[in-house]
Structure formats: C-alpha cells, structure tokens
N, C-alpha and C positions, 0 to 999 in steps of 0.2 A: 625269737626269730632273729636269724642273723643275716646281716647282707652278706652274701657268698660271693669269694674272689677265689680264683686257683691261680695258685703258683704251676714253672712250667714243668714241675714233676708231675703233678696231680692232673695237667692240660694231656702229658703223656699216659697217665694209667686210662686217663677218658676213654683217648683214642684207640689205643688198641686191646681195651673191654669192648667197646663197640665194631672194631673190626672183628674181633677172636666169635661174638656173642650175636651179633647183628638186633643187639638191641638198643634202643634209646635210654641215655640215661638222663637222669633229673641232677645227681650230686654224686659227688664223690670224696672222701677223706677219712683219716687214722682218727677212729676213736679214742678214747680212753685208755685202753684195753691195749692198743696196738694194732686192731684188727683194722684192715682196710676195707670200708664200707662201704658200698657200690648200691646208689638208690636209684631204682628204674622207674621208667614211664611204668603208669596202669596198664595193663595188657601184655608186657614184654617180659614178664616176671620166667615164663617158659622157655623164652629161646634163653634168657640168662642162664638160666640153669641147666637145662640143657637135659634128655632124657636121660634119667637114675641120677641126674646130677652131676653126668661128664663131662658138661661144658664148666660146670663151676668147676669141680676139678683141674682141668685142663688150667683152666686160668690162673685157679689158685698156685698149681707150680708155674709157671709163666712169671707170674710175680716173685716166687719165692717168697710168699706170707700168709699168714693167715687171714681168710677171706669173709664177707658177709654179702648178703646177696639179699636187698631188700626192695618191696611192693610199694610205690610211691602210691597216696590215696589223698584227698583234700580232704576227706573225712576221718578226724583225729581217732576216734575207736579204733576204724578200719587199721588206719595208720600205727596206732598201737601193737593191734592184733600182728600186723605183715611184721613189727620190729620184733616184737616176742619169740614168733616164728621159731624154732619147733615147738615150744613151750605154748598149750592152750590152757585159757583160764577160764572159770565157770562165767566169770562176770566182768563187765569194764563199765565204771561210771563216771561221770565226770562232775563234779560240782565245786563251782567255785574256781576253778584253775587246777583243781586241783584234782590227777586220775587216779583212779583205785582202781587194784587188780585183786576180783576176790575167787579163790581156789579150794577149793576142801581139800586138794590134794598137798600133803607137806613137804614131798619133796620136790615138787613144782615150787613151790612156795621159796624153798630153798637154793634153789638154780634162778630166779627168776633175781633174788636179794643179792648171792651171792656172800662170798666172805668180804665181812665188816661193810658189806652195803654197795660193796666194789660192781655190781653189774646191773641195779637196780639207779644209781647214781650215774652208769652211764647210756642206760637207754633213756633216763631224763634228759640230761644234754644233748641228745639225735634228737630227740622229741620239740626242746625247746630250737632246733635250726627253724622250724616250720611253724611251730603251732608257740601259742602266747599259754604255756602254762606253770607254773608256781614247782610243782612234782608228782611223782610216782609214789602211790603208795600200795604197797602188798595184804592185803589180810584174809 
C-alpha cells in the first residue's frame, strides 16, 4: 500500500478522463508495462468504458497510449478479478499474503504470467498500491 501523490501531468490525465468519461476516478498512473492505468469508483466501471468500449477508445487516442481501464473494489479477490479483466480464472485464494490464481486453462495461464514473469510482476505492484500482499501466484 502506497501513499498516492500526483504530479500535474497525472492531476491532467484525472481531469479530462473524468470530463471525456463522466466517471469518478479512485487513481491514476503508468504501470510497468507503460500502459496508463485509470482505477475507477465501484459503479462507474460502464460510463468508463463506454458502450462496445468507445468511450475507452475515444480516450485511449486522446492520450495517444495505451490504456487500462480498471473496477476499484475494497475486496482484494473482487479487486484481483477487475485487474485480470479479460483474462478469467477458475479460482483466487488468498492465504497468508499471498494470491493464487488457479486456471486449467494454459493459455490463460500464459497471458496472465507473461514472458519472464513480465505481466504477472506487474499486476503485483497495482495490487500491492491498495492491498498489503507479499504476490501473485499462477498455477
């Protein structure tokens, strides 16, 4: 869990996501990855997006970057599950600090890991802004 500060680029992507989206957002910032991460209120997860996804579209050229468009939830699972998003997994358990995502599916498995660990190492870090856990594990 980290204390959240925005500088005034990230104070501008706020503002006009919530003007373009007429949604409330919770956080905002560049993952890992480069992708620009947009966490909304519970509830606002539709106008984000927008029907068939033309409002994210829309934004996403607006920015000119690649975008994400996530379900803020106080409940870590929940929270898992919105970060995953498209990708679903059979099972999410948590024990100890520690979540597992378990799939029978391998190429779920495989998107979800990413090459050399590259996308499962960064839904860890979105994961640990909020919640107090240790990591991500796949099986």
């Amino acid at each position: 869990m980290v204390n959240i500060k925005f500088d005034s680029i990230t104070i501008g992507y706020i503002t006009l996501f919530e003007k373009l989206t007429q949604a409330k957002l919770k956080d905002c910032f560049t993952d890992k990855n480069g992708v620009l991460v947009f966490l909304v209120q519970e509830g606002y997860i539709a106008r984000a997006l927008g029907k068939h996804g033309t409002t994210a579209k829309m934004v996403a050229e607006k920015f000119n970057k690649k975008i994400k468009i996530v379900e803020d939830s106080e409940d870590l699972i929940k929270f898992i599950k919105n970060l995953i998003l498209p990708y679903k997994v059979d099972n999410i358990t948590v024990e100890e600090n520690i979540v597992t995502l378990k799939s029978e599916d391998t190429g779920v498995k495989g998107l979800l890991i990413g090459k050399s660990g590259k996308n499962l190492r960064n839904y860890e870090s979105i994961a640990q802004r909020y919640f107090d856990i240790k990591e991500i594990k796949v099986k």
